[in-house]
C-alpha positions as semicolon CSV with decimal commas, in nm:
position;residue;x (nm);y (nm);z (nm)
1;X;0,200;-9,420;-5,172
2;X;0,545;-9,390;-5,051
3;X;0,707;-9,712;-4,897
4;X;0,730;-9,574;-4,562
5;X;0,312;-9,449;-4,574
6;X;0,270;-9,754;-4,644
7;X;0,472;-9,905;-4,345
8;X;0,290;-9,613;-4,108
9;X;-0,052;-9,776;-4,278
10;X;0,031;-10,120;-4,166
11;X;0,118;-10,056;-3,794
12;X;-0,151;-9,786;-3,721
13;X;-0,400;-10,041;-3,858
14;X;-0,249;-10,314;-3,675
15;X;-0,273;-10,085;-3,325
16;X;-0,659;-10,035;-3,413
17;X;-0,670;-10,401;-3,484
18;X;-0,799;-10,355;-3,822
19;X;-0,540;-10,589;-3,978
20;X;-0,474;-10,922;-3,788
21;X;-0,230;-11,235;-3,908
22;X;-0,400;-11,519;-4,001
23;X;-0,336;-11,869;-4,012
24;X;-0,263;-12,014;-4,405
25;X;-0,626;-12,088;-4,485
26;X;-0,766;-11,782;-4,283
27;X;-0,994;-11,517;-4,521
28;X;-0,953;-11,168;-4,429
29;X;-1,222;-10,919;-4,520
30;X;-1,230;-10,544;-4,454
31;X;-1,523;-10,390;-4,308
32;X;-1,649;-9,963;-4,409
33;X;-1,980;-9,797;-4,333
34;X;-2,073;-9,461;-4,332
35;X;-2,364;-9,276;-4,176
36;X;-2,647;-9,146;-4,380
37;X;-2,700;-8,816;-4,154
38;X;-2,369;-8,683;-4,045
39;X;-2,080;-8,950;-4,183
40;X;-1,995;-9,108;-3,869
41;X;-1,807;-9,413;-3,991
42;X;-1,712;-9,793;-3,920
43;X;-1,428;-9,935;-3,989
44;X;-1,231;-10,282;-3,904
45;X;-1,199;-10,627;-4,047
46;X;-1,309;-11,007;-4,000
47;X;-1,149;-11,307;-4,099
48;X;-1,229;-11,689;-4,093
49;X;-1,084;-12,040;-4,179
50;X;-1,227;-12,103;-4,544
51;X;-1,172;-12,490;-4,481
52;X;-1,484;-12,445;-4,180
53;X;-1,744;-12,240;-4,400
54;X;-2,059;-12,481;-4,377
55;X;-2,247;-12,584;-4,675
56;X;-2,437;-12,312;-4,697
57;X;-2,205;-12,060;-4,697
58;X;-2,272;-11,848;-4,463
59;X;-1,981;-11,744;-4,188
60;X;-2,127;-11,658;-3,805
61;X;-2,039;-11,542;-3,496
62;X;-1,864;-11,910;-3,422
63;X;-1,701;-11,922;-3,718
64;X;-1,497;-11,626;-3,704
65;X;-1,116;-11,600;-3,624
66;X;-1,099;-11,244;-3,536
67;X;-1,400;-10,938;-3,576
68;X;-1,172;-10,621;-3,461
69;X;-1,363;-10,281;-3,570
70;X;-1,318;-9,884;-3,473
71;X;-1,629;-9,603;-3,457
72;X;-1,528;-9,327;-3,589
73;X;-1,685;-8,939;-3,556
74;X;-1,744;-8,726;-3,800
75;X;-1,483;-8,534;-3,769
76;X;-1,253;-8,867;-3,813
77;X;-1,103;-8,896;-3,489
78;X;-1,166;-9,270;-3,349
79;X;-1,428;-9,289;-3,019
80;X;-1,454;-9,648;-2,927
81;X;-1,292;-10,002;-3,056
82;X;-1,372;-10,316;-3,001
83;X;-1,084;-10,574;-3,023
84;X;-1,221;-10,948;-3,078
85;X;-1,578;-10,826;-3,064
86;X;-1,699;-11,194;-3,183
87;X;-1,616;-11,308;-2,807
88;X;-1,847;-11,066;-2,700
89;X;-2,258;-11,160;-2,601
90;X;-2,521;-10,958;-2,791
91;X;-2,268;-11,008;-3,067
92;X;-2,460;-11,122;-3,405
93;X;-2,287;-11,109;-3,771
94;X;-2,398;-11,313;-4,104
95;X;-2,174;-11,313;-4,396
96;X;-2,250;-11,486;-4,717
97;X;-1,900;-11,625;-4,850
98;X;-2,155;-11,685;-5,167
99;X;-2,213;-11,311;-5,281
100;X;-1,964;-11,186;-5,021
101;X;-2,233;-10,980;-4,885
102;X;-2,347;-10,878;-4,500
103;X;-2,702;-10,981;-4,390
104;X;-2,809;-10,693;-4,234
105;X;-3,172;-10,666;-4,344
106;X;-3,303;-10,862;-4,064
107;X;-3,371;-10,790;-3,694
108;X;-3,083;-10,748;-3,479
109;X;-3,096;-11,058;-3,343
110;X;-3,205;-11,292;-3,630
111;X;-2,971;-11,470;-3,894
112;X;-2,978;-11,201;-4,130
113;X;-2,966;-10,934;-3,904
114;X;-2,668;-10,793;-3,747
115;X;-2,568;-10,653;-3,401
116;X;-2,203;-10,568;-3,348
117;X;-1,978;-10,312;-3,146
118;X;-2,116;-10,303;-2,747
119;X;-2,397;-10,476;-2,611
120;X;-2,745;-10,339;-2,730
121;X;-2,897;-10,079;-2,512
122;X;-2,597;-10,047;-2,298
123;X;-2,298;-9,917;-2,513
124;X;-2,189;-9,807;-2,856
125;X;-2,383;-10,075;-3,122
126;X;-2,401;-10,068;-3,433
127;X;-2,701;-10,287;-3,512
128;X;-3,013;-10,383;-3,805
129;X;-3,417;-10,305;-3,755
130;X;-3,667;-10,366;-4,015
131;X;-3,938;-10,273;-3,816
132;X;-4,217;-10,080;-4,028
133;X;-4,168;-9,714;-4,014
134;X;-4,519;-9,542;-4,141
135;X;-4,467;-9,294;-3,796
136;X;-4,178;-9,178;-4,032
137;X;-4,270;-9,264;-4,370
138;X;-4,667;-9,196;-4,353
139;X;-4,721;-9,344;-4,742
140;X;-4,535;-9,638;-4,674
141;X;-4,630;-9,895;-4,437
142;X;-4,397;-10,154;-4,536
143;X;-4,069;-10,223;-4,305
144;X;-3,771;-9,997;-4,437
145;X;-3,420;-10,227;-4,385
146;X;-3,235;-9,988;-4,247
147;X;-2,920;-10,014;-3,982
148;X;-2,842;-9,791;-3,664
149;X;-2,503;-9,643;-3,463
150;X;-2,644;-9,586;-3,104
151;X;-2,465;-9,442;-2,800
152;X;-2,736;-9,650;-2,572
153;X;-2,560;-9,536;-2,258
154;X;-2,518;-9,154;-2,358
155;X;-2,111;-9,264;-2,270
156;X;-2,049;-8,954;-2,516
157;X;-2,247;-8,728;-2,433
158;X;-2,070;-8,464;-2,675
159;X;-2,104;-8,643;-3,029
160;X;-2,338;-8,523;-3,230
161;X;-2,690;-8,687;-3,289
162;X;-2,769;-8,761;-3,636
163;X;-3,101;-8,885;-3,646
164;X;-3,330;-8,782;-3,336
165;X;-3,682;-8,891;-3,483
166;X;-3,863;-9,209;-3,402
167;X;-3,848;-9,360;-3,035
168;X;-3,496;-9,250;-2,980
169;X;-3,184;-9,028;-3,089
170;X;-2,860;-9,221;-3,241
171;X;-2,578;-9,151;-3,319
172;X;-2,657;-9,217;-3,759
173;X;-2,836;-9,433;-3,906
174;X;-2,885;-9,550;-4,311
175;X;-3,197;-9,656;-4,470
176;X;-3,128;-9,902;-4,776
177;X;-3,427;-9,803;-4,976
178;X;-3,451;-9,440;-4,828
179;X;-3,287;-9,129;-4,961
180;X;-3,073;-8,883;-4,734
181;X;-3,378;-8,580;-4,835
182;X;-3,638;-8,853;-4,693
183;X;-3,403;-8,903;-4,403
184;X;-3,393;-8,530;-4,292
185;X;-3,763;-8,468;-4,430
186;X;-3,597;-8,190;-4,566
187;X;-3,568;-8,133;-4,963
188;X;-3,235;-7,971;-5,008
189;X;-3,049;-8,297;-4,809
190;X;-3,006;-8,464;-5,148
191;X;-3,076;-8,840;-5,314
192;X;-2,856;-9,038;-5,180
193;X;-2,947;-9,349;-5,044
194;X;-2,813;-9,517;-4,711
195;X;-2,550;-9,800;-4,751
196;X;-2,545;-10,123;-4,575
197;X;-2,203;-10,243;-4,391
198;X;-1,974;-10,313;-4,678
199;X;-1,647;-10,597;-4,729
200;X;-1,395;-10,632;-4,913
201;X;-1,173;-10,868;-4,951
202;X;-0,830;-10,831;-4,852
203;X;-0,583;-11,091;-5,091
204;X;-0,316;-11,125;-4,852
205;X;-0,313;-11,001;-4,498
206;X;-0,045;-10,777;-4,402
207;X;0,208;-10,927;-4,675
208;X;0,048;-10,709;-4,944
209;X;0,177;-10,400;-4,726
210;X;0,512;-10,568;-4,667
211;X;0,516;-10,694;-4,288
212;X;0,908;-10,567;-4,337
213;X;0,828;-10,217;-4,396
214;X;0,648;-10,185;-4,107
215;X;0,968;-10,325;-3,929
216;X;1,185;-10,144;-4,106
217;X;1,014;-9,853;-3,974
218;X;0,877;-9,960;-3,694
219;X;1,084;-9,735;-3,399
220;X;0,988;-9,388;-3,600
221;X;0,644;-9,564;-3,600
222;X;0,608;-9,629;-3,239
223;X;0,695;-9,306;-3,111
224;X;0,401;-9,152;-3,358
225;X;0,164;-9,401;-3,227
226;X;0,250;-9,370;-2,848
227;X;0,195;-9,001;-2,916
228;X;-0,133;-9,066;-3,128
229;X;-0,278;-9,303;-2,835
230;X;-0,195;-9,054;-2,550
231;X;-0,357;-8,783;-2,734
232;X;-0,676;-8,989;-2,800
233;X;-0,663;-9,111;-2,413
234;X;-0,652;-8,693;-2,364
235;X;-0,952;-8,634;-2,560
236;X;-1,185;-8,938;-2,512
237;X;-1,082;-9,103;-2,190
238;X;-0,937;-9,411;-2,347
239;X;-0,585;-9,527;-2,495
C-alpha cells in the first residue's frame, strides 16, 4: 500500500469514526462482522483506559472511551453509523481483555450478551439471542447462540432481508454452531458456520498509519470525502 492509500485509509476511517485518538494508556480494538445470509457487514472500533479494567477483566459499557461503528450493505456502501454509541441507552457490550474475546452468547441484555448500533426494536441493532430455536431446528431443542442485524423500524425499506424465518425478518443474522446450508434449509448454501463479532487489536492508534500522511494529504483528501459524503447523503438520506 502506497503512502498516500494509506493517508486516504486514515482520514476516511477517521470521518466514519472507526479510528479515534486516544489518551497514552487508552487500548484500541477494531471491530468486523459479517452476515451469515447475504454479507451485510459491521465495522468500527472501541477503545478503553487499560489502567480502569476491573479485576476481572472484563471492559463494559462504562468503561469504554469511545464505541464508533458503521453498517454496511451488501453491496458495501455504508447505511447507518453510530458515533459514540456507548452514550447511547439500550447500549450493552462485554469484552474480555483476558481472551480478547466479545460475549455475545448471552441475551441481549445480560453480561454476556450484546446489544449495540440503535435502540432495540426501534432502529438499526445489531444484537445476541440464545433463545431455543426447535421451530427452526426441529432435532435440536437446545438454544443456538446466534447474533442478529435488524432494521426494527423498516427505516430502509429497500435493503435486502436475509433471514425472514422465525417471528420476524432481519436484515442477517449468524448462528455460531449453525452452518450457512442449515441457515437457508437449503443444501447447496454450503458449510460455513456463522461468526460472532470479532476484535482485533490495533498496536498504535493512528500513528501506525502516520497521522502526517494523512496531513500531508489531507486537502486532496477532503475534497474526495466531501464528495463521498454528499453522494451517500444522495443515496441514503444521511451525510
Amino acid at each position: 500500500m502506497t503512502q498516500k492509500s494509506i493517508g486516504l485509509l486514515t482520514v476516511t476511517f477517521l470521518s466514519l469514526g472507526l479510528l479515534t485518538p486516544d489518551s497514552a494508556n487508552a487500548i484500541t480494538f477494531n471491530l468486523h462482522w459479517t452476515g451469515q445470509t447475504l454479507g451485510y457487514q459491521l465495522k468500527g472500533s472501541f477503545s478503553y483506559d487499560e489502567n480502569q479494567v476491573n479485576g476481572d477483566g472484563i471492559v463494559r459499557q462504562e468503561d469504554l472511551n469511545s464505541f464508533n461503528i458503521a453498517f454496511i450493505d451488501p453491496d458495501g456502501n455504508v447505511f447507518k453509523e453510530f458515533l459514540n454509541n456507548h452514550t447511547s441507552s439500550d447500549f450493552n457490550f462485554n469484552f474480555d481483555t483476558n481472551t480478547n474475546q466479545i460475549l455475545q452468547t448471552g441475551e441481549w441484555n445480560e453480561p454476556n450478551g450484546i446489544s449495540i448500533g440503535g435502540i432495540r426494536t426501534q432502529g438499526v441493532n445489531f444484537f445476541s439471542k440464545p433463545d431455543s430455536v426447535a421451530d427452526l431446528f426441529p432435532n435440536d431443542n437446545d438454544p443456538s447462540p446466534h447474533v442478529h442485524l435488524t432494521d426494527w423500524a423498516s427505516e430502509f425499506p429497500d435493503l435486502p432481508e436475509g433471514f425472514t424465518r422465525g417471528t420476524r425478518p432481519h436484515l442477517d443474522v449468524a448462528f455460531f454452531t449453525r452452518t450457512r446450508a442449515e441457515v437457508l434449509d437449503n443444501s447447496n448454501a454450503g458449510e460455513e458456520l456463522g461468526m460472532g463479532l470479532i476484535a482485533t487489536p490495533v498496536p498504535e492508534p493512528l500513528s501506525i498509519l502516520g497521522a502526517g500522511t494523512a496531513l500531508a494529504f489531507g486537502v486532496g483528501f477532503k475534497r474526495k470525502l466531501n464528495k463521498a459524503k454528499k453522494n451517500r447523503k444522495n443515496l441514503f438520506g444521511f451525510s
